[in-house]
PDB file with SEQRES, HELIX, SHEET and CRYST1 records, atoms N, CA, C and O in Angstrom:
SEQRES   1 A   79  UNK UNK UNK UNK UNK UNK UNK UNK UNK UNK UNK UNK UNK          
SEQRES   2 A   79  UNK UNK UNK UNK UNK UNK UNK UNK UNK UNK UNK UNK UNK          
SEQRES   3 A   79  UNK UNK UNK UNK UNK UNK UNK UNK UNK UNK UNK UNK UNK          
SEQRES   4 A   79  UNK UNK UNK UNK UNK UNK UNK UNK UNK UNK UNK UNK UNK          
SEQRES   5 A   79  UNK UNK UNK UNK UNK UNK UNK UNK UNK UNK UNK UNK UNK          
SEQRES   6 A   79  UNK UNK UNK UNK UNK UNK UNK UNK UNK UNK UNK UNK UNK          
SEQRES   7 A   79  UNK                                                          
HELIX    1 AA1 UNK A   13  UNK A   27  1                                  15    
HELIX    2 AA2 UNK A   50  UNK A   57  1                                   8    
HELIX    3 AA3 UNK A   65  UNK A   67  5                                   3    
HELIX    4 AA4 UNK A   68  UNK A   72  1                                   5    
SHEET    1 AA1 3 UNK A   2  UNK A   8  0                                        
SHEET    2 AA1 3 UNK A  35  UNK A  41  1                                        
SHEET    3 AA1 3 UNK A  61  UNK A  63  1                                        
CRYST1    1.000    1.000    1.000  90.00  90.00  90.00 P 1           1          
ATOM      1  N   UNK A   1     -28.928 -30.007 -79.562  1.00  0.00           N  
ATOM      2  CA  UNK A   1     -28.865 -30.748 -78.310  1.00  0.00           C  
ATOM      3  C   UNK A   1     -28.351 -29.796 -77.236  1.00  0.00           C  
ATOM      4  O   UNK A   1     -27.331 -29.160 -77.501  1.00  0.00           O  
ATOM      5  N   UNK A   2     -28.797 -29.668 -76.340  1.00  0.00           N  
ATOM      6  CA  UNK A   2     -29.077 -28.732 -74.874  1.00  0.00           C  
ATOM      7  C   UNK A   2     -28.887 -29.831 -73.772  1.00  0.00           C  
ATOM      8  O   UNK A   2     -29.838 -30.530 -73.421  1.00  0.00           O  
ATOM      9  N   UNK A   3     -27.130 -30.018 -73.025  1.00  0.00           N  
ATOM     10  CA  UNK A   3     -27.167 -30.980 -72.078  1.00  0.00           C  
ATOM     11  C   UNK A   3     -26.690 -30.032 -70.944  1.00  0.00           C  
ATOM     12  O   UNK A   3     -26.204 -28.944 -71.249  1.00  0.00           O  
ATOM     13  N   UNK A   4     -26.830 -30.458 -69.479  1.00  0.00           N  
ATOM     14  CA  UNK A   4     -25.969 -30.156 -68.295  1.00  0.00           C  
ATOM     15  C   UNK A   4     -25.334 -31.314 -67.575  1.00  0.00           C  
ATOM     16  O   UNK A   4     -25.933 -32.056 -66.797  1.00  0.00           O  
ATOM     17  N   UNK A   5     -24.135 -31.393 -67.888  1.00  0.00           N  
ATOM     18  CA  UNK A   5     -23.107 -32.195 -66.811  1.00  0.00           C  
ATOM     19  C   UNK A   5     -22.755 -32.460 -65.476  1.00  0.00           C  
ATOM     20  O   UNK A   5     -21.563 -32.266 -65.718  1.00  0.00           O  
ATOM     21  N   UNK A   6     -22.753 -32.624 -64.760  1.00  0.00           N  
ATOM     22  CA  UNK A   6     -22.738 -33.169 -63.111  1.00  0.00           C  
ATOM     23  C   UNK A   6     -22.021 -34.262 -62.890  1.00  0.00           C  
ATOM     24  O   UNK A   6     -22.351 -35.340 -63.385  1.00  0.00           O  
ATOM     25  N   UNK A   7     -21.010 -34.128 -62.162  1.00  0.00           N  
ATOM     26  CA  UNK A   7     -20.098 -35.235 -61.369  1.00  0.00           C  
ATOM     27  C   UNK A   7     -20.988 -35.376 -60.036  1.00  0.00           C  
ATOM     28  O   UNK A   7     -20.974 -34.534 -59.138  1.00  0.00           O  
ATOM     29  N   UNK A   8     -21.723 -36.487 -60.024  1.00  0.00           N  
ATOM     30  CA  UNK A   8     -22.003 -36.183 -58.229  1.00  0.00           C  
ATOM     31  C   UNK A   8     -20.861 -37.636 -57.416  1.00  0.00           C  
ATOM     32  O   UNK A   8     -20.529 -38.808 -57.590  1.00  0.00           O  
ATOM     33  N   UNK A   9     -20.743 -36.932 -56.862  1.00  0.00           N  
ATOM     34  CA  UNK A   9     -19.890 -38.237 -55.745  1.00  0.00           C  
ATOM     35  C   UNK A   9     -20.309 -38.780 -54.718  1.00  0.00           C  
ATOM     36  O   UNK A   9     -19.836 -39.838 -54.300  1.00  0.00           O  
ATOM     37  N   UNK A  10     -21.449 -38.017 -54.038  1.00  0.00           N  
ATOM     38  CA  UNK A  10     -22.384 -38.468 -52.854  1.00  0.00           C  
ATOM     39  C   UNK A  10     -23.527 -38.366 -52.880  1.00  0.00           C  
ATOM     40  O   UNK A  10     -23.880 -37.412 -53.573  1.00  0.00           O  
ATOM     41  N   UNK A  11     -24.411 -38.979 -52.387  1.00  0.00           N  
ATOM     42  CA  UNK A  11     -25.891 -38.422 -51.965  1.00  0.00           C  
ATOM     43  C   UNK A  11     -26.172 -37.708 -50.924  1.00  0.00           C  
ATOM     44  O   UNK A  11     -25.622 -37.820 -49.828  1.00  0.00           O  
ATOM     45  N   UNK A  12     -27.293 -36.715 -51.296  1.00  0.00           N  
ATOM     46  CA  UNK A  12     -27.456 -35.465 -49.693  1.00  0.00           C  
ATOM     47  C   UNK A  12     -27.012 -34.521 -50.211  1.00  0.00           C  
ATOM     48  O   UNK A  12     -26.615 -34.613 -51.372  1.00  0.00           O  
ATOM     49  N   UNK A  13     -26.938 -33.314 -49.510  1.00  0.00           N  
ATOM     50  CA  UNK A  13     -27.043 -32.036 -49.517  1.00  0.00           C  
ATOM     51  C   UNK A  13     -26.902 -31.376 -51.256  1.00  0.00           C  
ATOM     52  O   UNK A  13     -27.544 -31.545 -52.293  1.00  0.00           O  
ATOM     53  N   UNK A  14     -25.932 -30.724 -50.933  1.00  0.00           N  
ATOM     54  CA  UNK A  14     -25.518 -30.574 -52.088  1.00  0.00           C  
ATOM     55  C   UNK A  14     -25.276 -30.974 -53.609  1.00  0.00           C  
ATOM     56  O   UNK A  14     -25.081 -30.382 -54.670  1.00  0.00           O  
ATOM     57  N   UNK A  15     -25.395 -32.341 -53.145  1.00  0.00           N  
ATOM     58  CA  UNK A  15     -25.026 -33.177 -54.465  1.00  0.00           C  
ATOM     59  C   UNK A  15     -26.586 -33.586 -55.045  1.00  0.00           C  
ATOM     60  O   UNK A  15     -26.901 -33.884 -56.197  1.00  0.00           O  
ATOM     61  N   UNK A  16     -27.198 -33.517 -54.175  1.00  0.00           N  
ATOM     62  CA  UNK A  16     -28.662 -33.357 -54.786  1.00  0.00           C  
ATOM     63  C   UNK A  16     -29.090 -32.422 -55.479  1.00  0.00           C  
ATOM     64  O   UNK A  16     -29.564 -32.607 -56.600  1.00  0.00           O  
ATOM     65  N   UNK A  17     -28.966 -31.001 -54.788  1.00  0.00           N  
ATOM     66  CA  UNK A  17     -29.247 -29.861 -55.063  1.00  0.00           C  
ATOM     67  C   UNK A  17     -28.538 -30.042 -56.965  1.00  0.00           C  
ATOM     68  O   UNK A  17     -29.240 -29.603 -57.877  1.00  0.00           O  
ATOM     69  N   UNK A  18     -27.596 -30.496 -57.184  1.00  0.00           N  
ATOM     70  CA  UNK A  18     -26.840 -30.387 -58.662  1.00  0.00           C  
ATOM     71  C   UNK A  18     -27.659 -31.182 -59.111  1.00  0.00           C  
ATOM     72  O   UNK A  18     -28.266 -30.706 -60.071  1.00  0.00           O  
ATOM     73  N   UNK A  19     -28.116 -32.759 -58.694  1.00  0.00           N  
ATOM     74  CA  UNK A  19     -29.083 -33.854 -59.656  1.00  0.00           C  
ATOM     75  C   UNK A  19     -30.193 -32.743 -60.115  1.00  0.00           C  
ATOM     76  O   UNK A  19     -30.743 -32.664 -61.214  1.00  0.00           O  
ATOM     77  N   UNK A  20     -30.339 -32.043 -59.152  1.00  0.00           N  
ATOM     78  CA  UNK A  20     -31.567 -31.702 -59.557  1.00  0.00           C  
ATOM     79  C   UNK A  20     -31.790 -29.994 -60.562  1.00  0.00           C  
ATOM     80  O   UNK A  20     -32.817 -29.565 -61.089  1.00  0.00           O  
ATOM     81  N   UNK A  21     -30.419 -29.380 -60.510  1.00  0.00           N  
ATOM     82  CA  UNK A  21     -30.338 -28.908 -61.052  1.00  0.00           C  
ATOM     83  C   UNK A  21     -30.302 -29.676 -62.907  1.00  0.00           C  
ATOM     84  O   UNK A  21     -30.748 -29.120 -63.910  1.00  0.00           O  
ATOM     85  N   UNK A  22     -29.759 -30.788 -62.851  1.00  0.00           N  
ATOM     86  CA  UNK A  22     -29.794 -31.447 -64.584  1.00  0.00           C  
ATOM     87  C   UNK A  22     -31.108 -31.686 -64.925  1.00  0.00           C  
ATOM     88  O   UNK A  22     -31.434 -31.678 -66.112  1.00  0.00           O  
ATOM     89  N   UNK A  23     -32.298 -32.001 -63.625  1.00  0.00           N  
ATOM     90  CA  UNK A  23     -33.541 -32.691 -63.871  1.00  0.00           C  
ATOM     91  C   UNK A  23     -34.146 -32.004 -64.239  1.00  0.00           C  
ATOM     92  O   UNK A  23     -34.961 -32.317 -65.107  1.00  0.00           O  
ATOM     93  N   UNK A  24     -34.025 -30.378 -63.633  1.00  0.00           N  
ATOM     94  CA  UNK A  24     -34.665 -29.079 -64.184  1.00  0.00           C  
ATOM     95  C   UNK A  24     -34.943 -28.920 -65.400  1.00  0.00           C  
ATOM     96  O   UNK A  24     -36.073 -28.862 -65.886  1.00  0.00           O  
ATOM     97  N   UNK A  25     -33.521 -28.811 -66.165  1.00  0.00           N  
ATOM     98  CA  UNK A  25     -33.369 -28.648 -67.740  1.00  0.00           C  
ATOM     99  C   UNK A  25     -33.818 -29.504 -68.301  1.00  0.00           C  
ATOM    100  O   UNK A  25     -34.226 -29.060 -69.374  1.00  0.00           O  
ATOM    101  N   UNK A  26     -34.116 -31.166 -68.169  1.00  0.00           N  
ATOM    102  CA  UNK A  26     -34.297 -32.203 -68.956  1.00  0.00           C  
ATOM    103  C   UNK A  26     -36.064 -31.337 -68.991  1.00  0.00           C  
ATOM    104  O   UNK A  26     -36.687 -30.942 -69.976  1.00  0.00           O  
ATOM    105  N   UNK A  27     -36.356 -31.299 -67.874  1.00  0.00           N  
ATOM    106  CA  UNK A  27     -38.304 -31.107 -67.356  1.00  0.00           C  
ATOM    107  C   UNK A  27     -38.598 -29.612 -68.389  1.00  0.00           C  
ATOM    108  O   UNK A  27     -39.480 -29.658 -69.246  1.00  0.00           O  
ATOM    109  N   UNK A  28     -38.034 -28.756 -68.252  1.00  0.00           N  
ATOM    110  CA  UNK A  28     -37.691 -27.199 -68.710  1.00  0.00           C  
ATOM    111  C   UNK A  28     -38.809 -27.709 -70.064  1.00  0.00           C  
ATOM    112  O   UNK A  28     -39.063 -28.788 -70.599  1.00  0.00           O  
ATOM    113  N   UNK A  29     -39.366 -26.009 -70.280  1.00  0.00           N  
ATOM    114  CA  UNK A  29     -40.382 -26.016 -71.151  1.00  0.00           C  
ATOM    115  C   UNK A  29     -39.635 -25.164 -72.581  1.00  0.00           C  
ATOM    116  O   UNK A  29     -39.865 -25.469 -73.751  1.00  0.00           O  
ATOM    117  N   UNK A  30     -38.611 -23.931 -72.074  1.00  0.00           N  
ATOM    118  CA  UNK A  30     -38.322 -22.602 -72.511  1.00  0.00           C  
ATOM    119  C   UNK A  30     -37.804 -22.893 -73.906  1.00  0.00           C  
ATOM    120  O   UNK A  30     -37.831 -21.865 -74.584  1.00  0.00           O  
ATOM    121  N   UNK A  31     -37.368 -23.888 -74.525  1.00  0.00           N  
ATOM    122  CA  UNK A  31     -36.689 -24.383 -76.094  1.00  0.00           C  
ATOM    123  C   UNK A  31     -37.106 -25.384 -76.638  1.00  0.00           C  
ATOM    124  O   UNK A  31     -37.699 -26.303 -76.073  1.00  0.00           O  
ATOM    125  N   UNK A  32     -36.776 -25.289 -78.058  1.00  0.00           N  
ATOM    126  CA  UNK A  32     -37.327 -26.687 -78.594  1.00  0.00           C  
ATOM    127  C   UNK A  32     -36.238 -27.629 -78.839  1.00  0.00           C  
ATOM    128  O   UNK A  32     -36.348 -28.558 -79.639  1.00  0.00           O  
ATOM    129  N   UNK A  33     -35.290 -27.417 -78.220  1.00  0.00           N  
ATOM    130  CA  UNK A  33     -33.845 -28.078 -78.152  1.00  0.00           C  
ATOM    131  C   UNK A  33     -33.955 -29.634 -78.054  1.00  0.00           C  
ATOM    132  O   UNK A  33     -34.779 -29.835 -77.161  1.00  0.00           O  
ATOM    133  N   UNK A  34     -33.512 -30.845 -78.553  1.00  0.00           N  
ATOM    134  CA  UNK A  34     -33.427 -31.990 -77.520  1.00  0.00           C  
ATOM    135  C   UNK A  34     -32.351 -31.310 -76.212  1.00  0.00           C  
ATOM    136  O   UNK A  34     -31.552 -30.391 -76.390  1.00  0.00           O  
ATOM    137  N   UNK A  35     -32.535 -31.863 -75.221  1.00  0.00           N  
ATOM    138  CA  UNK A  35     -32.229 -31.972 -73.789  1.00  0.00           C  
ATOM    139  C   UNK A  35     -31.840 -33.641 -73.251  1.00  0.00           C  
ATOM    140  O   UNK A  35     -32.387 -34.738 -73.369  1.00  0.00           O  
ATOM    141  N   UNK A  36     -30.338 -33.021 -72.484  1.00  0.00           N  
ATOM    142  CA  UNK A  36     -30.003 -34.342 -72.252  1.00  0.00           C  
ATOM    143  C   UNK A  36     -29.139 -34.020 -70.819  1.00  0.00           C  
ATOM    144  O   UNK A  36     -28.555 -32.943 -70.701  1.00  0.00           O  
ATOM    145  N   UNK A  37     -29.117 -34.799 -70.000  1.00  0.00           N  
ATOM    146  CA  UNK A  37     -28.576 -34.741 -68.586  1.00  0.00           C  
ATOM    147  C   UNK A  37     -27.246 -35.924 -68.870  1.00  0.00           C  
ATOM    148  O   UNK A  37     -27.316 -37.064 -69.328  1.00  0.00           O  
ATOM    149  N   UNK A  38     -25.706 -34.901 -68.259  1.00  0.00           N  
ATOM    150  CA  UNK A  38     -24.650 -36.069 -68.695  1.00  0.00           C  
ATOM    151  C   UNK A  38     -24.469 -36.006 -67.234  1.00  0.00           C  
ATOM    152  O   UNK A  38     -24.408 -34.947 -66.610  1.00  0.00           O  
ATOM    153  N   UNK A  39     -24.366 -37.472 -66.584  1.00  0.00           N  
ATOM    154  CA  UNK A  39     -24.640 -37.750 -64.920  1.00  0.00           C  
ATOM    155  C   UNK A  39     -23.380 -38.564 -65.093  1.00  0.00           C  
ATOM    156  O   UNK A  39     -23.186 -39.272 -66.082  1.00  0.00           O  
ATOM    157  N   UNK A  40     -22.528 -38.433 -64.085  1.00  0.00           N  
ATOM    158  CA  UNK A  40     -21.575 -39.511 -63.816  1.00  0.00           C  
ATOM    159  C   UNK A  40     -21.545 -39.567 -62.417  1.00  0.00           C  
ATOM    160  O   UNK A  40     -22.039 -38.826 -61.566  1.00  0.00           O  
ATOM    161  N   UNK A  41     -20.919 -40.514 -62.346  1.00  0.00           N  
ATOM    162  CA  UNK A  41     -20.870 -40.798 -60.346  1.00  0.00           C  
ATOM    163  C   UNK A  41     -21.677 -41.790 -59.640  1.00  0.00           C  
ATOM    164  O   UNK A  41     -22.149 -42.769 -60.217  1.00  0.00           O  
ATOM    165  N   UNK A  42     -21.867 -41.504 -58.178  1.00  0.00           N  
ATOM    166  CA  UNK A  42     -22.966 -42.358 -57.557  1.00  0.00           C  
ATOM    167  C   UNK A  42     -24.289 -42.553 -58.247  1.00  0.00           C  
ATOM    168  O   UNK A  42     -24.855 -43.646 -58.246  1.00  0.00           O  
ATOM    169  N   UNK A  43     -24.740 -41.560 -58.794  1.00  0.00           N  
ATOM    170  CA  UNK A  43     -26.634 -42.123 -59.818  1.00  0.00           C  
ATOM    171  C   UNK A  43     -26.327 -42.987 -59.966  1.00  0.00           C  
ATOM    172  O   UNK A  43     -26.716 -43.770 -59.099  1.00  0.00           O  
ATOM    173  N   UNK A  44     -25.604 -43.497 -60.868  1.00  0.00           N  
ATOM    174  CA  UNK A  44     -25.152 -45.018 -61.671  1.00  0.00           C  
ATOM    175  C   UNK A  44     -25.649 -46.282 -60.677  1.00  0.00           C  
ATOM    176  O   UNK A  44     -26.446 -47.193 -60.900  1.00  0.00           O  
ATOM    177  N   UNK A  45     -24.926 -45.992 -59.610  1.00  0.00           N  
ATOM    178  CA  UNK A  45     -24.696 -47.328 -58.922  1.00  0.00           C  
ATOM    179  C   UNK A  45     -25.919 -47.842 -58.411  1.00  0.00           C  
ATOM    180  O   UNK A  45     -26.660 -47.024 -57.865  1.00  0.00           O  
ATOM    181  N   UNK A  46     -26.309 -49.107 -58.479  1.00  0.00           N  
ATOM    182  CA  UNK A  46     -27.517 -49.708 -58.393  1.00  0.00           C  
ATOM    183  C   UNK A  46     -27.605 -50.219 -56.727  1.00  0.00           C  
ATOM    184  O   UNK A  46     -27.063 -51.207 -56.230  1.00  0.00           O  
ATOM    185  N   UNK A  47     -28.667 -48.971 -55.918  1.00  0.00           N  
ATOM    186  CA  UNK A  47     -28.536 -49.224 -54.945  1.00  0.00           C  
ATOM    187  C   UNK A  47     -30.641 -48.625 -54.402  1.00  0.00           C  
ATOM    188  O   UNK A  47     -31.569 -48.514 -55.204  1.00  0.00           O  
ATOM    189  N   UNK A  48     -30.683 -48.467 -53.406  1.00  0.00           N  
ATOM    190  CA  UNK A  48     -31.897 -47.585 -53.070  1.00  0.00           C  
ATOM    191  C   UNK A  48     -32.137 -46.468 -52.658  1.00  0.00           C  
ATOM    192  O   UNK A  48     -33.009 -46.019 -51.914  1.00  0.00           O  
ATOM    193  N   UNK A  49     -30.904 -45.827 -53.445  1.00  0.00           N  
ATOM    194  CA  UNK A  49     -30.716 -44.132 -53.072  1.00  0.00           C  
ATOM    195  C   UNK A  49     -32.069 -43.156 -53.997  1.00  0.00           C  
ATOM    196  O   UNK A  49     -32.635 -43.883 -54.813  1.00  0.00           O  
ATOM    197  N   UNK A  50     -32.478 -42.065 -53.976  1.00  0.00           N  
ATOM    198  CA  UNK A  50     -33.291 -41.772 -54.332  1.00  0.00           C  
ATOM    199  C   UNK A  50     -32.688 -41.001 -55.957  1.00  0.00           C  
ATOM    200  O   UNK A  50     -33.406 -40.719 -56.916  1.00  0.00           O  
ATOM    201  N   UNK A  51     -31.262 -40.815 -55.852  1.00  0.00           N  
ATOM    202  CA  UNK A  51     -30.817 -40.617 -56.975  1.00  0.00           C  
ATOM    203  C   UNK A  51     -31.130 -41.622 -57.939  1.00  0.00           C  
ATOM    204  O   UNK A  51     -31.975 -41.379 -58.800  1.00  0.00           O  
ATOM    205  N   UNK A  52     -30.572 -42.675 -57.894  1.00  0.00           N  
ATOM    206  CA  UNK A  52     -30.804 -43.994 -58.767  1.00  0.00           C  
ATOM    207  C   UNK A  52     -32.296 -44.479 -59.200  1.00  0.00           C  
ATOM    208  O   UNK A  52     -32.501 -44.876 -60.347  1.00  0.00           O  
ATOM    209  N   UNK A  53     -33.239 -44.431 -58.305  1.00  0.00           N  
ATOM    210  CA  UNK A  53     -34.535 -44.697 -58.568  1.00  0.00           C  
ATOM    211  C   UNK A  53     -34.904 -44.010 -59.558  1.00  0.00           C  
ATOM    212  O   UNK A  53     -35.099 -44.409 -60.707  1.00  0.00           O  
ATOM    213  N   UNK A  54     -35.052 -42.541 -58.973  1.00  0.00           N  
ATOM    214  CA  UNK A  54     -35.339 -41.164 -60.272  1.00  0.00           C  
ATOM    215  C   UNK A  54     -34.455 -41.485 -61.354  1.00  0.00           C  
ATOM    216  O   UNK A  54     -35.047 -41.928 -62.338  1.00  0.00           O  
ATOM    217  N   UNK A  55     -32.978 -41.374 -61.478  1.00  0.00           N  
ATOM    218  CA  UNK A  55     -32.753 -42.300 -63.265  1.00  0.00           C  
ATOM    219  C   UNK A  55     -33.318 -43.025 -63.961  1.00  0.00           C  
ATOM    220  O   UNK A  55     -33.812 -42.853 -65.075  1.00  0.00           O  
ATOM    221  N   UNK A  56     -33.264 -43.886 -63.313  1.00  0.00           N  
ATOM    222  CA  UNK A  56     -34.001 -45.131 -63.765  1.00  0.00           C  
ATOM    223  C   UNK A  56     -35.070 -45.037 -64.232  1.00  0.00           C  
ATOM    224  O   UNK A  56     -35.254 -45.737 -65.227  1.00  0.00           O  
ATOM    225  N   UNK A  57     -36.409 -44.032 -63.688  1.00  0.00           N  
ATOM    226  CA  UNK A  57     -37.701 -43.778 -64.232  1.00  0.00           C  
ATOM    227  C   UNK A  57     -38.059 -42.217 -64.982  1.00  0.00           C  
ATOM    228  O   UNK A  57     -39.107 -41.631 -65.256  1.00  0.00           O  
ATOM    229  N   UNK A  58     -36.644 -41.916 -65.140  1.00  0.00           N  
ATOM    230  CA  UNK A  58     -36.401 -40.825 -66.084  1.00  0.00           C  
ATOM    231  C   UNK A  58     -37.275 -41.000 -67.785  1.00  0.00           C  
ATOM    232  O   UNK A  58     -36.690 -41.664 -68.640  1.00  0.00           O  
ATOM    233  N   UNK A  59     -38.471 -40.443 -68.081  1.00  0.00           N  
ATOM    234  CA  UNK A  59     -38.326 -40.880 -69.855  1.00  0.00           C  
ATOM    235  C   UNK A  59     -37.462 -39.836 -70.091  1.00  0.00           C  
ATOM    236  O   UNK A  59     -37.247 -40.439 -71.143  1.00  0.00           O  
ATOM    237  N   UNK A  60     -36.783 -38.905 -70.150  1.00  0.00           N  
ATOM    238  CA  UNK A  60     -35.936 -38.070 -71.025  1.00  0.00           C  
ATOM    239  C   UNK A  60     -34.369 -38.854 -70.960  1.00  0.00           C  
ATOM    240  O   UNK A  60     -34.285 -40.025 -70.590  1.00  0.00           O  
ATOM    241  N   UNK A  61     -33.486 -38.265 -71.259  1.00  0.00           N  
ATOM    242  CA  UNK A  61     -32.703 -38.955 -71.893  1.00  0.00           C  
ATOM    243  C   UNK A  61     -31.348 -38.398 -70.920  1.00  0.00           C  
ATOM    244  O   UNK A  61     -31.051 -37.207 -71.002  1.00  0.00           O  
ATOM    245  N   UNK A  62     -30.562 -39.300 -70.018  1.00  0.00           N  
ATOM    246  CA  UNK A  62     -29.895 -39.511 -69.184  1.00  0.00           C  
ATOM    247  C   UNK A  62     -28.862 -40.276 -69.638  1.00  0.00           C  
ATOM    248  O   UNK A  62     -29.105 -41.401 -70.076  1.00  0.00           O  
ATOM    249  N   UNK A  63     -27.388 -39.712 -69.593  1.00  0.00           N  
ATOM    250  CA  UNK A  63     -26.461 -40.782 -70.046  1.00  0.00           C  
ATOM    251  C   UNK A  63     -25.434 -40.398 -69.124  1.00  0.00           C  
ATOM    252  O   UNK A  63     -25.519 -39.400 -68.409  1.00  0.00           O  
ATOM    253  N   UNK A  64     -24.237 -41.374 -69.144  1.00  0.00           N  
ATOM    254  CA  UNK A  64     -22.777 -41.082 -68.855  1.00  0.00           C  
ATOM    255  C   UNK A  64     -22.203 -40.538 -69.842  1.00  0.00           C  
ATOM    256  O   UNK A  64     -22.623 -40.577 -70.999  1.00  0.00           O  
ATOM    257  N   UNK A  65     -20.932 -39.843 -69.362  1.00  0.00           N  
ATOM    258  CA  UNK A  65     -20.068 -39.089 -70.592  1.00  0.00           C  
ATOM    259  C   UNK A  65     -19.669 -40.102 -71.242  1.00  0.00           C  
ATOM    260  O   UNK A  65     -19.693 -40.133 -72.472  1.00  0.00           O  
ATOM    261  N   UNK A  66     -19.213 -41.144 -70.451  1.00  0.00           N  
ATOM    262  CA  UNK A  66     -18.610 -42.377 -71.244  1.00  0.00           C  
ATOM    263  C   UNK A  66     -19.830 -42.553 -72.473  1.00  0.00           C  
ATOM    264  O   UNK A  66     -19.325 -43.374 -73.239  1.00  0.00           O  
ATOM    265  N   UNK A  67     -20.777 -42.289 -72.858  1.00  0.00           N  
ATOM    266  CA  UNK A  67     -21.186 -42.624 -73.767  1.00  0.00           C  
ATOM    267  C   UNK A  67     -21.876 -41.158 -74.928  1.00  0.00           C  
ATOM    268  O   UNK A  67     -22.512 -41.174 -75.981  1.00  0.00           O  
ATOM    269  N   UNK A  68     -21.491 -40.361 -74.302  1.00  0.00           N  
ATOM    270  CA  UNK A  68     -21.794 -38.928 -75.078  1.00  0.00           C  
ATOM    271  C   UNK A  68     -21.650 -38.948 -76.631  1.00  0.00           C  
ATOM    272  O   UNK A  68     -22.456 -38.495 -77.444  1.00  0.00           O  
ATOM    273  N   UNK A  69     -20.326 -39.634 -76.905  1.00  0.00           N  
ATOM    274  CA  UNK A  69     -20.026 -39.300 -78.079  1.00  0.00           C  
ATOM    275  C   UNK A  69     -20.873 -40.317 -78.832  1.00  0.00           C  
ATOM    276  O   UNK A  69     -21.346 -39.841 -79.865  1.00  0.00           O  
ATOM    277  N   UNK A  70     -21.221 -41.698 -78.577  1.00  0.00           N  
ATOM    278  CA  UNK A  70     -21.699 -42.677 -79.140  1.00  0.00           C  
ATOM    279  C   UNK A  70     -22.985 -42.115 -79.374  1.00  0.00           C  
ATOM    280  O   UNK A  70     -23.689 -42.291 -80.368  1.00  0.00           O  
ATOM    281  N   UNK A  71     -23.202 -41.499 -78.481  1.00  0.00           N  
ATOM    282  CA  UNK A  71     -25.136 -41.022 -78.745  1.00  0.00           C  
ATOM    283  C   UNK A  71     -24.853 -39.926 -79.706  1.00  0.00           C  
ATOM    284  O   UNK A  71     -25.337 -40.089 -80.826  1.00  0.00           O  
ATOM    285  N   UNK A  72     -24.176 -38.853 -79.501  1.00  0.00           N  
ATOM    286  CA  UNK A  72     -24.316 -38.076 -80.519  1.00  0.00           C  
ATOM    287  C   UNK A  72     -24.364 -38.088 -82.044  1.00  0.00           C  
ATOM    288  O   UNK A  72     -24.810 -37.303 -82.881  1.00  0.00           O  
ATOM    289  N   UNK A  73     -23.477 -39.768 -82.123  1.00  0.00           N  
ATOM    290  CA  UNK A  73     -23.085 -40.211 -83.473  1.00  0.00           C  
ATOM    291  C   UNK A  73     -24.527 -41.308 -84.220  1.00  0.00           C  
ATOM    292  O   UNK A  73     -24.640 -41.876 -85.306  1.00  0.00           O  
ATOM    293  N   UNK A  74     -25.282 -41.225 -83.206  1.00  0.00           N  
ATOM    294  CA  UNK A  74     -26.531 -42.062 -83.634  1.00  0.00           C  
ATOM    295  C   UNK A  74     -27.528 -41.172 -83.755  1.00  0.00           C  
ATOM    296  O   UNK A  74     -28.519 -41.616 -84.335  1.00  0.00           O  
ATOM    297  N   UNK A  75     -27.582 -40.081 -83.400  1.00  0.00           N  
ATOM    298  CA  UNK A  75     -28.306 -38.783 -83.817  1.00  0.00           C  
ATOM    299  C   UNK A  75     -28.084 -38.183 -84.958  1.00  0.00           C  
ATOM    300  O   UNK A  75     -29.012 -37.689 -85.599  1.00  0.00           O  
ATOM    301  N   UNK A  76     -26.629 -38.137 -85.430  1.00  0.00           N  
ATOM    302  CA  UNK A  76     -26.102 -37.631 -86.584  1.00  0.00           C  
ATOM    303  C   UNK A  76     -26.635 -38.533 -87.843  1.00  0.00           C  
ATOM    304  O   UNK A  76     -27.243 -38.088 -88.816  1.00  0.00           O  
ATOM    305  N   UNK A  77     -26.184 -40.242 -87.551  1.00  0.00           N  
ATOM    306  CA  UNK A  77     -26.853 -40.707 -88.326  1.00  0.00           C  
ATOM    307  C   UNK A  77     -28.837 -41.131 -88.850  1.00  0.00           C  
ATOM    308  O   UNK A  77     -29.341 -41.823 -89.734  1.00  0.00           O  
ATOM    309  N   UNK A  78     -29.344 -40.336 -87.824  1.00  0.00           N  
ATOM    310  CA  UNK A  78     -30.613 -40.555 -87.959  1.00  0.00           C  
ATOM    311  C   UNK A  78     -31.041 -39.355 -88.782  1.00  0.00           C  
ATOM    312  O   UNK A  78     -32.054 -39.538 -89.458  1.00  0.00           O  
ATOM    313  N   UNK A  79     -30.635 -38.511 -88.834  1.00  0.00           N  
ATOM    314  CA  UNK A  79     -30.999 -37.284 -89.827  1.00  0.00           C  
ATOM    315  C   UNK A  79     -30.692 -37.785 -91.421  1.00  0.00           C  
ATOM    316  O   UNK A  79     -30.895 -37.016 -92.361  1.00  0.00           O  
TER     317      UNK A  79                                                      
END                                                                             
């Protein structure tokens, strides 16, 4: 498993530039790794920001840290 982490706190400039740095790696061709984007912050919040939309219609696999460990432990048990 191949993740990148991001706190974003706002939408715009910069804090985009980081969403989109995680979206890179999820999209990324270069490994045969699973890939996972750990997003906390504003994405979450259910609003009509362009962050939130793009989550939402993410198929790769997008979580909060709050739930990192739970996913990892349902991966472990699927092997």
């Amino acid at each position: 498993v191949l993740g990148e982490a991001k706190f974003l706190t706002d939408s715009g400039g910069h804090q985009n530039a980081q969403f989109a740095d995680a979206l890179n790696l999820l999209r990324g061709k270069e490994c045969n790794a699973m890939r996972i984007a750990i997003l906390d912050g504003v994405v979450w919040i259910k609003d009509s920001t362009k962050m939130y939309r793009t989550v939402c219609q993410l198929e790769e696999v997008a979580l909060s840290a709050l739930f990192l460990k739970d996913f990892l432990e349902e991966l472990r048990e699927k092997e």
